[in-house]
C-alpha positions in Angstrom: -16.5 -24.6 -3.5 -18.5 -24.6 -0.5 -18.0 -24.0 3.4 -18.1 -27.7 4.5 -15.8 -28.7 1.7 -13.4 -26.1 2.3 -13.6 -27.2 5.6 -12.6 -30.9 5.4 -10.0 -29.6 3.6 -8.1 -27.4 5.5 -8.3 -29.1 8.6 -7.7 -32.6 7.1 -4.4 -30.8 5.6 -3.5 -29.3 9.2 -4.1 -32.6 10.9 -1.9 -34.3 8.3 1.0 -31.8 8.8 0.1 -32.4 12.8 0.8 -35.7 12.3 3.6 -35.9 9.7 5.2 -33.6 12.6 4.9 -36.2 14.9 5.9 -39.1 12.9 9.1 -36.7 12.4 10.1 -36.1 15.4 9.0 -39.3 17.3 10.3 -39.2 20.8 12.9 -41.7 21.8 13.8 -41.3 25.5 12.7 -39.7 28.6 14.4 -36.8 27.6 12.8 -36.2 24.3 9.3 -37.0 25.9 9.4 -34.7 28.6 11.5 -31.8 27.2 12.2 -32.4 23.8 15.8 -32.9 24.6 16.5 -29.5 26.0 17.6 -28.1 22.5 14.3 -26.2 20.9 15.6 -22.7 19.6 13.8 -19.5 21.6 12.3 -18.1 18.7 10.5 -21.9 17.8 9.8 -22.3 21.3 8.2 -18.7 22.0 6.1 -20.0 19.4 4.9 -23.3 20.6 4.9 -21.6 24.3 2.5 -19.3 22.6 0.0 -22.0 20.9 0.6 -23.8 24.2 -0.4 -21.0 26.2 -3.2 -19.3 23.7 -6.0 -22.1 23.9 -9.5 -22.5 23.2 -10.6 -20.2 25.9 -8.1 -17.3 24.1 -9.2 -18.2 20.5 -12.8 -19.0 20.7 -14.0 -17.7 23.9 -12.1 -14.6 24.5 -13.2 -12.3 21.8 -16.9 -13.8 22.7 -16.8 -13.0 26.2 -15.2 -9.5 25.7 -18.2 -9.1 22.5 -20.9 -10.0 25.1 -19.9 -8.7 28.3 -17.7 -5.1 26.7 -15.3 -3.3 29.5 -15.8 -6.5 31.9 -14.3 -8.7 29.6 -10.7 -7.0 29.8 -9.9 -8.7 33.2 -9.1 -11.7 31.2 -7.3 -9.7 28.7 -5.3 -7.6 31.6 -5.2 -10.7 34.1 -3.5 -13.9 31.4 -1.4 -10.9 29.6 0.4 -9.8 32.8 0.5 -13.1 34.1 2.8 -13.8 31.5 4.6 -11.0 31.9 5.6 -12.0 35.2 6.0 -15.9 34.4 8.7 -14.5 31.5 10.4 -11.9 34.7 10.2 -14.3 37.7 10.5 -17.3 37.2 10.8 -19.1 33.9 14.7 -18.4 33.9 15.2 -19.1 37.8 13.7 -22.6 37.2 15.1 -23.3 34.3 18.6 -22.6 36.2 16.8 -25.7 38.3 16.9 -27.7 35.4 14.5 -30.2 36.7 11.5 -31.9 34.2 8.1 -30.9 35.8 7.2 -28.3 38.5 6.5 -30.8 41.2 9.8 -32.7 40.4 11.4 -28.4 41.4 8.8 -28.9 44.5 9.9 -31.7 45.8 13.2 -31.5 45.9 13.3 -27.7 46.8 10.9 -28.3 49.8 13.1 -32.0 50.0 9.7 -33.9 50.3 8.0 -36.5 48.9 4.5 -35.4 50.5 5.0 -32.0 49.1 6.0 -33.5 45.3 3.0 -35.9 46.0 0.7 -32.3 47.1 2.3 -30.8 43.6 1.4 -33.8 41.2 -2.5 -33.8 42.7 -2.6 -30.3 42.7 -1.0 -30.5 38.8 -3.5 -32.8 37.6 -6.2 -31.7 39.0 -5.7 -28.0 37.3 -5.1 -29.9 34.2 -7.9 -31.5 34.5 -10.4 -28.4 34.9 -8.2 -26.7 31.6 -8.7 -29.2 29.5 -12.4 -29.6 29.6 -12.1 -26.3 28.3 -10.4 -27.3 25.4 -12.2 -30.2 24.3 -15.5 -28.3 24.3 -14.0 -26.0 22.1 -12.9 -29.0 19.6 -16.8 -30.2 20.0 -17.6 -26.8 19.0 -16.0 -26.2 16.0 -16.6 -29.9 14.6 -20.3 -29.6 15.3 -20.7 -26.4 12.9 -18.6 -26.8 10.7 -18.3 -31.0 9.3 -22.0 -31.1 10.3 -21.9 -33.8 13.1 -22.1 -34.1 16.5 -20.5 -32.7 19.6 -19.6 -35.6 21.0 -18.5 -37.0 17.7 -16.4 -34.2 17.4 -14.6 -34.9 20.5 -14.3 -37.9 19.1 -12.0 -37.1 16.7 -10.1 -34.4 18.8 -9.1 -37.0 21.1 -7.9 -39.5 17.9 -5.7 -36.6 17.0 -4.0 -35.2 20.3 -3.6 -39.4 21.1 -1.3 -39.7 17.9 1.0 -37.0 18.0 0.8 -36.4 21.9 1.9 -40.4 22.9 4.1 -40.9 20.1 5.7 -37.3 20.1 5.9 -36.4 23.8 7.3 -32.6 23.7 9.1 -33.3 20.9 6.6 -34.2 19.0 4.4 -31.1 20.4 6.7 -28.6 20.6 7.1 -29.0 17.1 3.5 -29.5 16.3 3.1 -27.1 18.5 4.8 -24.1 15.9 2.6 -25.1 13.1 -0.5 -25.1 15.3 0.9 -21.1 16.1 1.2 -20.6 12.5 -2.3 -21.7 11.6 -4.3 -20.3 14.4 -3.1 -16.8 14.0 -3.3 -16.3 10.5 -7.2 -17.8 11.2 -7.7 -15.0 13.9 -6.1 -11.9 11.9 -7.6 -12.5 8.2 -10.8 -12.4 9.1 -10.2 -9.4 11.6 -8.0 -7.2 8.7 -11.1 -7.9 6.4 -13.4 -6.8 8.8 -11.8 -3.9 10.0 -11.1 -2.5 6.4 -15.1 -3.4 5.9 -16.3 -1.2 8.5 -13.4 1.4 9.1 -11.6 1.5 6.4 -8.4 0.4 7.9 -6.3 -2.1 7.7 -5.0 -2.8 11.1 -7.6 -3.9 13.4 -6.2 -1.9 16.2 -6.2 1.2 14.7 -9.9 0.2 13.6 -11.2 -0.1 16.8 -11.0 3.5 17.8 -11.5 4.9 14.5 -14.7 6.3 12.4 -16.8 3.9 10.8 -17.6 4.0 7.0 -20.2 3.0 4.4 -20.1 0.6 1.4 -18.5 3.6 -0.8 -15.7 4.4 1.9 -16.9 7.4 3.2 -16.5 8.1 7.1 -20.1 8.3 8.5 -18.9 10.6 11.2 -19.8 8.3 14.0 -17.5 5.8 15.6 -17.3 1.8 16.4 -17.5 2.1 20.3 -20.2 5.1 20.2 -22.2 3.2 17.5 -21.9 -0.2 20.0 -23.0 1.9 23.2 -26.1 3.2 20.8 -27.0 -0.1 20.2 -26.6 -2.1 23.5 -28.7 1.4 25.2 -31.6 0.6 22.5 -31.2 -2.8 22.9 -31.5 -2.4 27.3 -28.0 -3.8 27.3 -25.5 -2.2 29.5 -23.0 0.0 28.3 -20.0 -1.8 26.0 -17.7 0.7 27.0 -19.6 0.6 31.3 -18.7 -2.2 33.5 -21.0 -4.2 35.8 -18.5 -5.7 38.3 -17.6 -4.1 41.7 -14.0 -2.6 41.2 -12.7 -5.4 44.2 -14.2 -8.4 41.7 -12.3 -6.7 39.1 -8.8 -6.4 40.9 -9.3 -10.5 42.2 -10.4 -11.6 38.9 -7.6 -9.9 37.2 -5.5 -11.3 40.3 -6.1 -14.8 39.9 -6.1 -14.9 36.3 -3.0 -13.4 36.7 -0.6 -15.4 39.2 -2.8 -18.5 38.0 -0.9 -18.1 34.3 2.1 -17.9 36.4 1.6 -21.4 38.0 0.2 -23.3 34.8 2.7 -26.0 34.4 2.0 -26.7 31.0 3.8 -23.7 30.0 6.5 -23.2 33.0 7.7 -26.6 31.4 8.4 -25.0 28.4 11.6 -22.9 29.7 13.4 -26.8 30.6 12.7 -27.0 26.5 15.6 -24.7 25.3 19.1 -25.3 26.0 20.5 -22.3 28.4 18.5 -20.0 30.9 19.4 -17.1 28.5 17.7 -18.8 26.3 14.5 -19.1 28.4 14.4 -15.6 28.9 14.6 -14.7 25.2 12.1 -17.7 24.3 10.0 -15.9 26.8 10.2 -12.4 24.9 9.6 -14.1 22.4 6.2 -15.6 23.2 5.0 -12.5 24.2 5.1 -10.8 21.4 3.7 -13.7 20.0 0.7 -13.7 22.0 0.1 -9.8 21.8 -0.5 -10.3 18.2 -3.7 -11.6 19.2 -4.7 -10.4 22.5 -4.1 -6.6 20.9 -6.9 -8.0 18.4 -9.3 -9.4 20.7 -11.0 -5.9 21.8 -11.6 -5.2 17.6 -12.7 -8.2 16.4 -14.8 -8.5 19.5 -16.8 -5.0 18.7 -16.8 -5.6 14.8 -18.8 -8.8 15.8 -21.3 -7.6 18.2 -21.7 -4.4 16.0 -22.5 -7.0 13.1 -24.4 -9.8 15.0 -26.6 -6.8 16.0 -27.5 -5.0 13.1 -28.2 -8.8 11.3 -30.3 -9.9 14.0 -32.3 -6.6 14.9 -32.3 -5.0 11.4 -30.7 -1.6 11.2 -33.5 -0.1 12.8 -34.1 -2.4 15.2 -37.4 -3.6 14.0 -36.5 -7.3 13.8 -35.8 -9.2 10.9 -38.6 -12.0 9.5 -37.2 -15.3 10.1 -37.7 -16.7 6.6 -35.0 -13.6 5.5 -32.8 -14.4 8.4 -29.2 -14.4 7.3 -27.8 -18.1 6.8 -25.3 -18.2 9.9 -28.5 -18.2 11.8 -30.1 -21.1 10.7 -26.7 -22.9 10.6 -25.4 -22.3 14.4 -29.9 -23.4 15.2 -28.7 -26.8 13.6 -25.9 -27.2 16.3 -28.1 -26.2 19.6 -26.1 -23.0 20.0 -27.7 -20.8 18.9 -32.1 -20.6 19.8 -34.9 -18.4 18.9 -37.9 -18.5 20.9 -41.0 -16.2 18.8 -42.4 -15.2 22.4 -45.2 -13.3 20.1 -45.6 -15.3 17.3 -44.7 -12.3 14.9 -42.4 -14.2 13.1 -39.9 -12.0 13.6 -36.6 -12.5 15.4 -36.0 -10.1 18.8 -32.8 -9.8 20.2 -32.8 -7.5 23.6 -31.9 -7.1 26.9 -35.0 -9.2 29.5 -38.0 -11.1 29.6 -38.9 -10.1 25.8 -35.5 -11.5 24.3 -36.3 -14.2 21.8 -32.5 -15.4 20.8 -30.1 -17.1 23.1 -26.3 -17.1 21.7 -23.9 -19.2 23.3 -21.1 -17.2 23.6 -18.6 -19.3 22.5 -19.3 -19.4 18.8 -18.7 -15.8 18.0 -15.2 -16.1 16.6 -16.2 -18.9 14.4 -19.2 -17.2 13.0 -18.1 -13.7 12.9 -16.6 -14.6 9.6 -20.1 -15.5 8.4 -21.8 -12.9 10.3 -19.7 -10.3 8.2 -20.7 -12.3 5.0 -16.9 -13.0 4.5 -15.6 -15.7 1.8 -16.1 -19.6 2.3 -12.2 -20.1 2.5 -11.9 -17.8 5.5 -14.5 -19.4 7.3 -13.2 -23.0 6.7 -9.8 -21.2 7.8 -11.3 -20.0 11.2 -12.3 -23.4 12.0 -8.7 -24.9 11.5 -7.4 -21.7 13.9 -9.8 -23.1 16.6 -8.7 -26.2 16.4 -5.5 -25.5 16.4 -5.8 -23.3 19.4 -7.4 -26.5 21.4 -5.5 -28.9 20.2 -2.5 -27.2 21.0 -3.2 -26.6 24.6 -4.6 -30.2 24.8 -1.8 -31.2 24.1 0.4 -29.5 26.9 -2.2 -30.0 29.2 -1.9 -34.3 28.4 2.1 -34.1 28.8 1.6 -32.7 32.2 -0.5 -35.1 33.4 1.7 -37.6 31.6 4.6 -36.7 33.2 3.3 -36.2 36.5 1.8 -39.8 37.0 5.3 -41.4 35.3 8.0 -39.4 36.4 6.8 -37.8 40.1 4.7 -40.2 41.1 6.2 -43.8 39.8 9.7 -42.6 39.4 10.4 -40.3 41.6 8.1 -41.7 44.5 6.7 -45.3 44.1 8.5 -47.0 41.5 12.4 -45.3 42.2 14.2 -48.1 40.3 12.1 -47.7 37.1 13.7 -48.3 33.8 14.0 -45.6 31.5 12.1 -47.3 28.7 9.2 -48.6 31.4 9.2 -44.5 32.4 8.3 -43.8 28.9 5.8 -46.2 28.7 4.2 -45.4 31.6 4.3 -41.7 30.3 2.3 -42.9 27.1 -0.3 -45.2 29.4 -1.3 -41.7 31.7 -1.1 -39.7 28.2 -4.0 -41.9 26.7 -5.9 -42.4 30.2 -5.8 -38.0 30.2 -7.2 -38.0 26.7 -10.4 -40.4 27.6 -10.8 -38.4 30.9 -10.4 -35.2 28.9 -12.8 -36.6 26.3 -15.8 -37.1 28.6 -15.4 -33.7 30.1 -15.7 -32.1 26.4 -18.5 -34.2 25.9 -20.2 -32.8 29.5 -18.8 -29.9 30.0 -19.1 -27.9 32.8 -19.8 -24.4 31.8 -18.9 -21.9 28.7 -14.7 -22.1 27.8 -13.2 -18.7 29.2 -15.5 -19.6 32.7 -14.2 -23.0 33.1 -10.6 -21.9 31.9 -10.6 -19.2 34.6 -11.3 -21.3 37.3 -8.5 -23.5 36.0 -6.2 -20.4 36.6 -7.6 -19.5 40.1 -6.5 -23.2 41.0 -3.1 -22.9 39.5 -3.0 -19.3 41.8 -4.0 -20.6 45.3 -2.1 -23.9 45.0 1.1 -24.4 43.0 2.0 -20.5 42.3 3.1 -19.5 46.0 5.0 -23.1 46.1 6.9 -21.8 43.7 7.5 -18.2 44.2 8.6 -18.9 47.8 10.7 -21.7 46.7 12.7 -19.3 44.7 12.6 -16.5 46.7 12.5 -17.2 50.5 15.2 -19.3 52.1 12.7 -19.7 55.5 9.3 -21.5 53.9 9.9 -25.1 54.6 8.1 -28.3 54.0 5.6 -28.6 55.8 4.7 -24.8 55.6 4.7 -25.4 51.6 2.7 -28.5 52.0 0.0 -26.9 54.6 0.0 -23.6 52.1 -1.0 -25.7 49.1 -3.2 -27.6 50.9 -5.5 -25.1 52.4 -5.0 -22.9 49.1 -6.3 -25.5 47.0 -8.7 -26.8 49.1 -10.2 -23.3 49.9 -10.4 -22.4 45.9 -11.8 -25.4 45.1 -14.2 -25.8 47.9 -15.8 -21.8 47.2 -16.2 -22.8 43.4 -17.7 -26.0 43.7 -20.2 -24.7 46.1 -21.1 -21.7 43.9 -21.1 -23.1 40.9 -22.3 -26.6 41.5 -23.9 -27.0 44.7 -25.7 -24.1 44.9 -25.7 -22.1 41.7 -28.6 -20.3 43.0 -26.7 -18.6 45.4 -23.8 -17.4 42.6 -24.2 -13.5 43.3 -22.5 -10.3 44.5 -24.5 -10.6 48.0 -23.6 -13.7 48.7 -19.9 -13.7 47.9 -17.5 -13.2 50.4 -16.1 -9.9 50.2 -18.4 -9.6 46.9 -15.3 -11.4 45.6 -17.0 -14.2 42.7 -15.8 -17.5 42.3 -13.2 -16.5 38.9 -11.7 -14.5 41.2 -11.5 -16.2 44.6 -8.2 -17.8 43.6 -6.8 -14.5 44.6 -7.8 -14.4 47.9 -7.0 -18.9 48.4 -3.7 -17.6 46.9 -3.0 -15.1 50.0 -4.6 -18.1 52.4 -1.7 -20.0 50.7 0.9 -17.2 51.8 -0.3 -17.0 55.4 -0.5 -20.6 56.5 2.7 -21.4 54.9 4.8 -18.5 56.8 3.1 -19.3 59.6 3.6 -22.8 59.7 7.4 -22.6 59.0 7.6 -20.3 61.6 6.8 -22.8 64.2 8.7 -26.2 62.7 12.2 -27.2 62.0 13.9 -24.7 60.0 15.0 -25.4 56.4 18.0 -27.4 56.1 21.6 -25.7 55.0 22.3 -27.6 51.7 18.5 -26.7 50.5 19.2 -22.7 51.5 22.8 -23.1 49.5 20.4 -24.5 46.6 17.8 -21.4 46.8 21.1 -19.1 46.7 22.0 -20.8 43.8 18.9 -20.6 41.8 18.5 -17.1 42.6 22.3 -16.1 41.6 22.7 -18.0 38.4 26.3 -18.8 37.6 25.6 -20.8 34.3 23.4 -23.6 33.5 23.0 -27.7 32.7 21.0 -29.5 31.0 17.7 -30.3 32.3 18.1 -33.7 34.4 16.3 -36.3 36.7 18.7 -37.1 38.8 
């Protein structure tokens, strides 16, 4: 059977049991929509905060960034793996002892203002926003190799998906969706990693593979090993070093910075700790995402060398000398058919060049190595078609978090909370479906003019979530003194900064986009960092010189901080 029919089936079958899923467990209430009634087990929900959290950027784009770029890449492995870390420590159970739906609903009423919850829902939906063209390119991506039609087609039918089980499911419907999309995704990132690794080092944990000595078709060690072999290669090639990095040790630390306190602020996955019924049970669901999620980021680094080792030598030849064009392997010619992949014969040798400056003939998009490593390394048809699926998976996943933010954000702080207090529950939910389908068609034109490669556009998602809604938060928990209109100004300025650096750099005047020109040589990934401690300063400062917080909101803070038990999640 071939690839594309492989294909069609494994993903028709995973967007049948998506749906099935969500006919299942079809929301009914406010409740279910926004937090799936506040009764998912932790283990279940580690795993649909996992699929939630791991999204197109962490499935498709993170092993081809890391593959491209080497030892610079690991900022986004070090910055959205300790991000978690300290989402899981300090504050997913302190705001789940809140028990409020959405983080601007916690911001409002901690800060006990409507313009700050107002502040919180723009600055929600506008991160939500910037994340999800992410993941809608990646959906474009995958359906444009692998069923043969077009990007925007393949958007297409992304967004038909996400609108069926994300409107009629609500979290329910997701959260449980939301496990098999876990399932699915990481046995498509591991099988063809294991395969690879015991291709090329003769062991079967990819881990262990990456640091070990590679080996020939009869299994015997050659003596030299994967990372020495890639630093050969990319110093014959005039690449950089794999294992050298390029960026300025103070890019590194606010790249890794905002990445970092950005996954911290997502609300797409702080709403998952109001999903389980007791803050113990946030905690553990917590753990248990992260050992979830380290199953793949653990990979990333292997399956990222395996593929650039492999893309090389197929491209180059073993000795370098090029390969004829006419004997080109096949992924080749497939990715050409989907504009992602170009080869330029600068001196009509037919022969293909792949190398560092002027003379380079190929340009690789970097997103598509993780779906054609699997045909790079000449693996079988079924693991490719099952790659696909995983990517999918991985997007539609986060997609769909993404859409129930922006859902609840418009329904329940903006209309119910603010505008329309008196709201039914059933007119909430309704309104909840209307923003859920007006978030798909936004998202859908952003997949189908994206602005820039997945992990880029992902991480400037994160520096926003850093400058603007993180310190809201943390101070809300922690400090008794930051009051309204300290938070409001802090967000403000935060967001406003952030958004204001990256836009300029990477829209307005692209031209300009390098280390001499950045403030502090600090780059636009990585300037949520420093909007983040703007955010700090202006909102200390401000409280400092207006009316102080009121009692019964400090008595609140105590409480929060000093759990004494828990309710259920509430909106009222």
């Amino acid at each position: 059977m071939d690839v594309q029919t492989l294909t069609y089936l494994i993903v028709g079958f995973t967007f049948a049991l998506y749906i099935g899923i969500a006919i299942w467990s079809r929301a009914g209430s406010t409740k279910e929509f926004y937090v799936a009634g506040g009764g998912v087990p932790p283990v279940m929900n580690g795993m649909a905060t996992a699929a939630d959290w791991m999204s197109a950027a962490s499935f498709i784009s993170l092993a081809g960034i890391v593959s491209f770029v080497g030892y610079d890449g690991s900022v986004y492995l070090m910055g959205w793996t300790g991000g978690y870390v300290l989402l899981a420590l300090c504050m997913a159970p302190y705001l789940r002892k809140f028990g409020k739906f959405t983080v601007p609903d916690f911001i409002g009423d901690r800060y006990y203002s409507q313009a700050a919850r107002t502040v919180a829902v723009v600055c929600a939906i506008f991160i939500c926003f910037t994340y999800i063209a992410g993941q809608m390119r990646g959906v474009g991506v995958v359906f444009s190799r692998f069923l043969e039609v077009e990007v925007d087609t393949g958007v297409y039918i992304g967004m038909a998906v996400v609108f069926f089980y994300a409107v009629l499911g609500g979290m329910k419907g997701i959260t449980y969706t939301q496990v098999a999309q876990y399932c699915v995704l990481i046995f498509a990132f591991m099988v063809p990693a294991i395969f690879i690794s015991v291709m090329m080092t003769g062991h079967i944990i990819p881990q262990i593979g990456f640091g070990a000595e590679l080996v020939d078709a009869a299994g015997n060690g050659t003596g030299e090993y994967l990372l020495d072999k890639l630093d050969g290669l990319s110093n014959e090639l005039g690449f950089a070093q794999y294992t050298e990095g390029s960026k300025s040790m103070i890019d590194v630390f606010f790249i890794t910075g905002a990445l970092m306190f950005g996954t911290a602020g997502l609300p797409h996955v702080i709403v998952r700790f109001f999903t389980v019924p007791k803050v113990k049970d946030a905690r553990v669901s917590a753990g248990w995402a992260l050992v979830f999620i380290a199953i793949m980021y653990t990979t990333v680094p292997a399956l990222s060398a395996f593929s650039r080792v492999n893309m090389i030598e197929t491209i180059n030849g073993p000795e370098s000398t090029g390969v004829a064009y006419e004997t080109a392997p096949d992924w080749i010619k497939n990715w050409e058919k989907t504009g992602l992949i170009t080869w330029d014969d600068k001196n009509d040798d037919g022969k293909i060049f792949y190398t560092a400056g002027a003379e380079n003939e190929m340009k690789i998009d970097r997103d598509i190595m993780v779906l054609a490593t699997p045909e790079i390394a000449d693996l079988p048809a079924w693991v490719i078609a099952l790659v696909a699926a995983g990517g999918l998976a991985a997007a539609l996943s986060t997609s769909a978090g993404l859409l129930l933010v922006i859902s609840t954000s418009v329904s329940h702080d903006l209309l119910k909370k603010n505008l329309m207090p008196n709201i039914s529950d059933k007119k909430e939910l309704m309104y909840a479906r209307l923003a859920s389908a007006a978030g798909i068609v936004m998202a859908g034109y952003f997949g189908i003019n994206p602005p820039g490669f997945v992990a880029a556009v992902v991480a400037i998602a994160f520096g926003l979530a850093a400058s603007s809604l993180f310190p809201a938060i943390i101070m809300g928990i922690f400090s008794k003194t930051v009051n309204k209109e300290g938070a409001i100004a802090g967000m403000v300025t935060g967001l406003l900064f952030s958004a204001s650096y990256i836009v300029y750099f990477k829209f307005v005047n692209p031209s300009a986009n390098s280390a001499e020109n950045w403030l502090f040589g600090i780059s636009p990934e990585g300037i949520g960092l420093f909007g983040m401690m703007v955010n700090f300063c202006v909102a200390f400062a401000v409280s400092r010189v207006t009316k102080a917080v009121p009692q019964d909101v400090v008595d609140m803070v105590e409480s929060i901080r000093f759990p004494k038990g828990s309710g259920e999640a509430h909106d009222h």
